[in-house]
Every structure is written in C-alpha cells, then in structure tokens.
C-alpha positions as CSV (number, residue, x, y, z in Angstrom):
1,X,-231.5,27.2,-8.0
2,X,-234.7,27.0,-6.6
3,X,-234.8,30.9,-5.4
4,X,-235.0,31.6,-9.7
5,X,-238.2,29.8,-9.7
6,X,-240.6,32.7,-7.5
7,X,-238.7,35.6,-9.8
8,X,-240.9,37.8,-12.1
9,X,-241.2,37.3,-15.4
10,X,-240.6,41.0,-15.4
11,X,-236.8,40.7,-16.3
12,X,-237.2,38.7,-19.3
13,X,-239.9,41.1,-20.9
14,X,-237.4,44.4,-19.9
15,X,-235.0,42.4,-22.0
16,X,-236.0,41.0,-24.9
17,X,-239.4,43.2,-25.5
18,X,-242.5,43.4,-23.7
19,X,-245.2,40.6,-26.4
20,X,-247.9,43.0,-28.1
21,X,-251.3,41.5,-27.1
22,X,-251.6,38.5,-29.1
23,X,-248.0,37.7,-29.4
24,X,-247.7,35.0,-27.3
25,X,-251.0,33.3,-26.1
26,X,-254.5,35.6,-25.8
27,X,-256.9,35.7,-23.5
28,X,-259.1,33.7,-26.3
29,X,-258.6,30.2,-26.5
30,X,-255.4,29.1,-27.9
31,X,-255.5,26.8,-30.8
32,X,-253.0,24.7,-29.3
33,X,-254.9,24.7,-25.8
34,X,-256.1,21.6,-24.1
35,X,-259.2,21.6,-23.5
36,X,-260.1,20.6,-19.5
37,X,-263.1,18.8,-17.9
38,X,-265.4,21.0,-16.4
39,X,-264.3,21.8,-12.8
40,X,-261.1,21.2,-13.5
41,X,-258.8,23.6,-11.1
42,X,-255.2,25.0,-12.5
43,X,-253.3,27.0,-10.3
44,X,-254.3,28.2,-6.9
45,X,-256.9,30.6,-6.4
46,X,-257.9,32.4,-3.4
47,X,-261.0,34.8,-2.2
48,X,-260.0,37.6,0.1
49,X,-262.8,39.3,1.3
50,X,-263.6,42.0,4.3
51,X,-266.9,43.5,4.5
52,X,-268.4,43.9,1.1
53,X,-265.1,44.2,-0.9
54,X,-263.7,40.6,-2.8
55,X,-260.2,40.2,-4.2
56,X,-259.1,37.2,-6.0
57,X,-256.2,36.3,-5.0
58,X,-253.9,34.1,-8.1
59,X,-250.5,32.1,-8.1
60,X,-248.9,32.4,-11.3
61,X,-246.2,30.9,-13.0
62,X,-243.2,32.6,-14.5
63,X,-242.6,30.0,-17.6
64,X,-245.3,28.1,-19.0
65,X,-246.5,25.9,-21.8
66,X,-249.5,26.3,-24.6
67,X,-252.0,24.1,-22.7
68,X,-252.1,26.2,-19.9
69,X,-254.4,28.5,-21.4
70,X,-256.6,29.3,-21.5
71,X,-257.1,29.5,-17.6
72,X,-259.9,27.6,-16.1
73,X,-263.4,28.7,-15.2
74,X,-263.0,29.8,-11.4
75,X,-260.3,31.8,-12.6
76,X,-261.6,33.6,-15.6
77,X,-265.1,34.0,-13.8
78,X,-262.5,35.9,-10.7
79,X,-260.7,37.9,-13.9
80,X,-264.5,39.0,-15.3
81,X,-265.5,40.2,-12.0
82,X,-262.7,42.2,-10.9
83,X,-262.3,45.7,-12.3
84,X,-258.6,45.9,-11.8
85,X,-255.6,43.4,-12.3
86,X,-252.4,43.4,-11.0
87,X,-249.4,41.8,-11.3
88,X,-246.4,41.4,-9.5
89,X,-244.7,44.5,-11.5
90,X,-246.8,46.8,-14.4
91,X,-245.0,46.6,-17.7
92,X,-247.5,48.4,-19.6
93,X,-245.4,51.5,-19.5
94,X,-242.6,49.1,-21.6
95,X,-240.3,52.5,-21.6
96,X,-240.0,53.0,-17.8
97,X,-238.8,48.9,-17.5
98,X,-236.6,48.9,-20.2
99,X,-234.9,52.0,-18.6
100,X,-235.1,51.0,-14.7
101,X,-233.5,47.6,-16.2
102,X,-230.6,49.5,-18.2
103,X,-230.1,52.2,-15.2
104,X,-229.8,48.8,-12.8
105,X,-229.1,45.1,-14.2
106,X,-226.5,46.2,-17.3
107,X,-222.7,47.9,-17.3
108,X,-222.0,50.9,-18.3
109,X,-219.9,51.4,-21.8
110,X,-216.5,51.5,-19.9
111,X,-217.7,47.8,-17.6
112,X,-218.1,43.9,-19.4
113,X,-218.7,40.7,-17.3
114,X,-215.5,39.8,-18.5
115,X,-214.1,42.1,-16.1
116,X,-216.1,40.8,-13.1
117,X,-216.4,36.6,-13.3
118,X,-213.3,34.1,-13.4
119,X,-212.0,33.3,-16.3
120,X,-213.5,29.6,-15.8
121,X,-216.6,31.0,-14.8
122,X,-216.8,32.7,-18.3
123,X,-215.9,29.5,-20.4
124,X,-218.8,28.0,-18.7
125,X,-220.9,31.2,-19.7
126,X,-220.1,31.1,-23.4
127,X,-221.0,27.5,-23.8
128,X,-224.5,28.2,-22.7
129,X,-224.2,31.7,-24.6
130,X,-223.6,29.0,-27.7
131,X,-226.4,26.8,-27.0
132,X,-229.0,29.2,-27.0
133,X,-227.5,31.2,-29.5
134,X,-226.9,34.6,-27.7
135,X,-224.0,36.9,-28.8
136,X,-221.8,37.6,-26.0
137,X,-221.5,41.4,-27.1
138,X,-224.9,41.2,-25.7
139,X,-224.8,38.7,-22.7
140,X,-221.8,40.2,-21.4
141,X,-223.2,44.2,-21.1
142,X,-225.7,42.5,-18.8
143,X,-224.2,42.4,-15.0
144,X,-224.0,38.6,-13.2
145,X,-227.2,38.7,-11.7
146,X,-229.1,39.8,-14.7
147,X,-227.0,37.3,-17.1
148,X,-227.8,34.3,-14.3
149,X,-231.2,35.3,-14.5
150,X,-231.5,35.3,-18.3
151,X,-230.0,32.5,-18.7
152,X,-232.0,30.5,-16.6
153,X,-235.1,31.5,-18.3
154,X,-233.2,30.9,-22.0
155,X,-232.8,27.3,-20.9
156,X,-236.9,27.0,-19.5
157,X,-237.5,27.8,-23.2
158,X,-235.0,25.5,-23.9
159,X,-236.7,22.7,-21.9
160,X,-240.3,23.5,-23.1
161,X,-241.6,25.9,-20.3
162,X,-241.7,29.5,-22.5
163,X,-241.6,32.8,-20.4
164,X,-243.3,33.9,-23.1
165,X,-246.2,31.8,-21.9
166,X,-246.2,32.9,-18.8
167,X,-249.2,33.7,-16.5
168,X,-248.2,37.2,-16.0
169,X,-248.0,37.7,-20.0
170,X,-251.6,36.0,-20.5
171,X,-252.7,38.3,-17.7
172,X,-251.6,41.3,-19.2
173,X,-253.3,40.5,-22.9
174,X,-256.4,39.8,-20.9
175,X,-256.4,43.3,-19.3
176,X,-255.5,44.9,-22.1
177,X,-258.3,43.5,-24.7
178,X,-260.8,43.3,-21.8
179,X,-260.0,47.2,-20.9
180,X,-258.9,46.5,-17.6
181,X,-257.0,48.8,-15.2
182,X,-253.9,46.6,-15.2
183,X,-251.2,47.8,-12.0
184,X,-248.3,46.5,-10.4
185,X,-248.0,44.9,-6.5
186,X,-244.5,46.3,-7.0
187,X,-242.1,48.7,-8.6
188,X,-239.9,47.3,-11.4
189,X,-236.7,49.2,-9.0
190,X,-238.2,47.4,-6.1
191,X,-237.6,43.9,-7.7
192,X,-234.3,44.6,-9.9
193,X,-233.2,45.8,-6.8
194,X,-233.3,42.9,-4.7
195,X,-230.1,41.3,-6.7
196,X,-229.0,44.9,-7.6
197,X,-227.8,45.1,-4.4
198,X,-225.7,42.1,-3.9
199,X,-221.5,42.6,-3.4
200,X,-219.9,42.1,-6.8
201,X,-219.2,38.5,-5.2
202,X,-222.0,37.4,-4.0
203,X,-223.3,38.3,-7.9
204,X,-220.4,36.7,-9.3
205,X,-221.4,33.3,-6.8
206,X,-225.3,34.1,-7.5
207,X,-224.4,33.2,-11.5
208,X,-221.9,30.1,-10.7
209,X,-224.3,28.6,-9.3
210,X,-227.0,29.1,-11.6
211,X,-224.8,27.6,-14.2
212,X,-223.9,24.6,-12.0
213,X,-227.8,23.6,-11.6
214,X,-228.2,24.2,-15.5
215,X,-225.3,22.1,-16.3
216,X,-226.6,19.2,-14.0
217,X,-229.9,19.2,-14.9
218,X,-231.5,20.8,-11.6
219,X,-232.8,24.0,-12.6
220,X,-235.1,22.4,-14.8
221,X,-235.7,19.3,-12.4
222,X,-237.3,22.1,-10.0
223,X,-238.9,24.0,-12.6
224,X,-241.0,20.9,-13.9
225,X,-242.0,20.1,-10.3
226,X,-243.6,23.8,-10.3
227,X,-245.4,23.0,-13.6
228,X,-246.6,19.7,-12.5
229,X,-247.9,21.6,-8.8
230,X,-249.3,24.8,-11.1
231,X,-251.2,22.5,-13.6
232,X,-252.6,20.3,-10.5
233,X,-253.5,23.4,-8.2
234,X,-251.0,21.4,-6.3
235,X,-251.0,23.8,-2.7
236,X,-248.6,20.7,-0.8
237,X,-246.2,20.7,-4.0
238,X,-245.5,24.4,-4.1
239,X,-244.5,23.5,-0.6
240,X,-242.4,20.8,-0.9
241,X,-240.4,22.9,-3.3
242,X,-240.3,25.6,-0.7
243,X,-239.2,23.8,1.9
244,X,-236.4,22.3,-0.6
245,X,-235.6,26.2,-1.3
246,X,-235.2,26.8,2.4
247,X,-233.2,23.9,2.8
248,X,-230.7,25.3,0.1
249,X,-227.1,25.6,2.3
250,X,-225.4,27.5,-0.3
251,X,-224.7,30.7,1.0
252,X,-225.9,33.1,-1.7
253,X,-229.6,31.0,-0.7
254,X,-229.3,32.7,2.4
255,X,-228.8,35.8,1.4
256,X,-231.6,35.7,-1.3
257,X,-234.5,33.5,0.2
258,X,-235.4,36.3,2.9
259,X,-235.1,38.9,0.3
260,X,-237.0,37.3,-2.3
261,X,-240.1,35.3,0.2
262,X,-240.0,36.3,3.5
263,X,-239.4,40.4,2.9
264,X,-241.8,40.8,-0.2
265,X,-244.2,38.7,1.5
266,X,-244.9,40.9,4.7
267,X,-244.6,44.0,2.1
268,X,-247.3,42.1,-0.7
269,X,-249.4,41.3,2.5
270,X,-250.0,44.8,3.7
271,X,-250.2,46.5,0.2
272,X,-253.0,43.7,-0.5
273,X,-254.6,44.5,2.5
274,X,-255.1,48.0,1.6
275,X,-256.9,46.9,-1.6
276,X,-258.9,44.9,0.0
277,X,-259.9,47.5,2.5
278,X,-260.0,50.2,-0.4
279,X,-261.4,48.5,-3.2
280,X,-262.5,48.3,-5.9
281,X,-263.1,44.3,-6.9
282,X,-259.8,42.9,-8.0
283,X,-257.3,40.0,-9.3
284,X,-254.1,39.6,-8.1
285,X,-251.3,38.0,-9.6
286,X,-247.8,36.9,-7.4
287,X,-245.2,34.0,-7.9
288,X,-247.1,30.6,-6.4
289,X,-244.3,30.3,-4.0
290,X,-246.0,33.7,-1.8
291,X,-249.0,31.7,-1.5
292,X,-247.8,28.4,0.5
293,X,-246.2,28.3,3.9
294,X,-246.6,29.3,7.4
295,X,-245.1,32.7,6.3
296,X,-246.9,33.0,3.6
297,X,-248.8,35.9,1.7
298,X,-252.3,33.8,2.4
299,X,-251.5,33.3,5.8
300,X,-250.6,36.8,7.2
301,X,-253.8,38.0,5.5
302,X,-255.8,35.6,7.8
303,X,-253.3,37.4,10.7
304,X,-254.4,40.5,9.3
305,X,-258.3,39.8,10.2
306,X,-259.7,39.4,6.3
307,X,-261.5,36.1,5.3
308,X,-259.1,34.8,3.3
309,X,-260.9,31.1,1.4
310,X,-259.7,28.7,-1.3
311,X,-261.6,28.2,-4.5
C-alpha cells in the first residue's frame, strides 16, 4: 500500500529499540558505502531562505540500503551548517516513544488481535509472523494498524531495504556525534495517532490490505520505485508514486492519504515556516513524498512568501 511508504520510521524504532549511535550506519563513511562521483545528488534537497535565515530543507527515506551513506556533499555541507536537526518525530528521549507507542498502538493485557481480525485474516498473519520469524505472543499484543505497519517494514528488511538504514536513523547518529540539537517536526502522539484513530474496521481492512500487497509482491514493487527515485534525486518519480497513491480506490486510501499528505503537509508547512522566520540555521528531515506535488510541503512555503530553491 503505497500510503506505508511516507510513514516514519518512528514506529519501527518504538518497537524494536531505538540503534545506539553506531549501530546501524554512522555519520562516517561506511565500509560498505559506495563511493559517488563528485556532484553526484541523492535525495532531494531544498534551500528555504527569508531574509538572512537559511533552512535546508531534506527528503528522507524510511528503509534504506548500505550504499546510501554516506550522504552526498550538498547534503552534508547543509547538515554542517545548520545548528539544529529535525526529524519528522524526536526519538532521542527513547522512554517517552516506547511509552506513547504502548499507551496507543498495543492491547491492553485483557485484548489480543485474535479477538479483533477474521479468522482468515489471522492465518494469513501467522504465515508472514513464520517468515520473518516473529512470535505471535508478541505480534498479536500489537493492535492491526501497528501489526500492518510492522509487518510491512519486516518484509523491506526482507527485500534488502533495512529501516535500520534509514535516513532518519543516519540523521540521528549524525546529531548526536556532531552535538547537534536534534528535535522533532512532530509529536510521536501526533503521528501514532493518525491510525490510532481509525474504527476497529477500518484497522482490521488497513492490515488486510497490507497483507494482500505483501503477498502479491506490490508493497515492495512501490518501495523499490522510492529507492530508485531517492538514490537518483528523482523529484518526477516521487511523483509518479504519488499520483499512483492518490489513485489508490480502496477505501481505507481514502481515509488515510488526507491524513497522512495533505493534513501533515499544511501543519509541517507552517511549523517550518516558523523556523525559518525564528531561526537559527537548520536541516530538516520529512518523508520524500511531502516534498512533491501541487500540495506539497515545498510548494505552500513558496505560498507562504519564503524563497524556497533546489540544490
């Protein structure tokens, strides 16, 4: 499902452990990096400026792959020059996620999945659960939305694209060993609650689904299209699968695309504004997707009045 792709790494840290610096892929050169031409552009970058004030403005990825990083010139000059980072959510304070995500995306003691999802819709659950060796004392604690969620991101690792290699989890590192003031765009409640809102149906259709585009192949299909678009600085393929998001007719689509895009874009808009009016020099990090499209994060900041450039 094509909505997964602009989520935030966010849930899969709250989960399964936030990496210690280092863990996954540091802000020094991996040993496994490939190394890039001079020039070479990965991921899109943007200036936002308004009087004297500069904020770079990043599209990461939620799942990526060791020769990603480390990030290309433009952006790493962008990080050095920016006195703050932020990312879509903080989880330096690992504490408060883990506890917003048990408060909001698992059952309590007395509630399993078991109780909520079809019969057939659990079958199908457990033979994923299987393949990616996850108990199911575990799996099912977590509520539909939260289980469709994780297992999406299981089978990215699965398919080569690590959310431990994410751009959010490089981006985090760098802050920390650079000594960066590292802040979230948004509140961890703020984005669990966006599917911890949904009926009990329209979870329990939010995870069929999610399985169905596993099972056929999709899910990743869609994700690789993002990797290929990331790795280019690809602006018109982050479209593409955009438009092919928007064009999604199943119904729990239209319930999530204006919740996940079109709402947190007008919201990341004005709280970016006011950084870029209020300073100081900074780098900020959202899902590509907010960057690309008439409605777009980029494109109500140009509304907005602030010079708003591609590098």
């Amino acid at each position: 499902m094509r909505i997964l792709l602009c989520w935030s790494v966010a849930l899969w840290v709250s989960l399964w452990g936030v990496p210690a610096a280092g863990d996954a892929v540091t802000s020094e050169a991996s040993p496994h990096a490939r190394d890039s031409a001079p020039g070479t552009r990965h991921g899109l970058l943007y200036q936002v400026s308004q009087e004297s004030n500069t904020v770079y403005l990043f599209g990461s990825i939620h799942a990526g792959k060791p020769e990603f990083y480390p990030l290309d010139d433009r952006t790493t000059l962008a990080l050095a020059q920016s006195k703050r980072v932020y990312l879509e959510v903080d989880l330096a304070d690992e504490q408060a996620v883990r506890t917003a995500t048990a408060r909001m995306a698992m059952y309590p003691d007395s509630m399993t999945l078991d109780r909520a999802v079809s019969a057939s819709l659990q079958r199908k659950v457990l033979a994923l659960l299987e393949r990616y060796n996850v108990p199911k004392s575990h799996a099912f604690k977590m509520k539909p939305w939260m289980l469709a969620l994780t297992l999406l991101l299981m089978e990215a690792a699965h398919s080569g694209y690590d959310p431990a290699l994410s751009t959010e989890t490089y981006l985090m590192d760098y802050a920390r060993t650079q000594h960066k003031d590292l802040r979230g765009l948004e509140t961890i409640e703020e984005q669990l609650g966006i599917f911890d809102e949904l009926t009990a149906d329209q979870q329990q259709a939010f995870l069929a689904l999610t399985v169905a585009e596993i099972e056929d192949g999709r899910a990743m299909s869609e994700l690789a299209l993002m990797g290929r678009a990331w790795w280019d600085a690809d602006g018109g393929g982050f479209e593409h699968v955009l438009s092919q998001m928007r064009a999604d007719r199943a119904p729990i689509a239209g319930v999530l695309t204006p919740r996940l895009m079109d709402h947190r874009n007008r919201m990341m808009a004005r709280r970016i504004e006011d950084i870029v009016r209020s300073g100081p020099p900074s780098f900020i990090a959202i899902g590509s997707l907010h960057l690309v499209g008439a409605e777009a994060v980029v494109s109500l900041l140009r509304a907005r009045g602030l010079a708003v450039r591609e590098l």
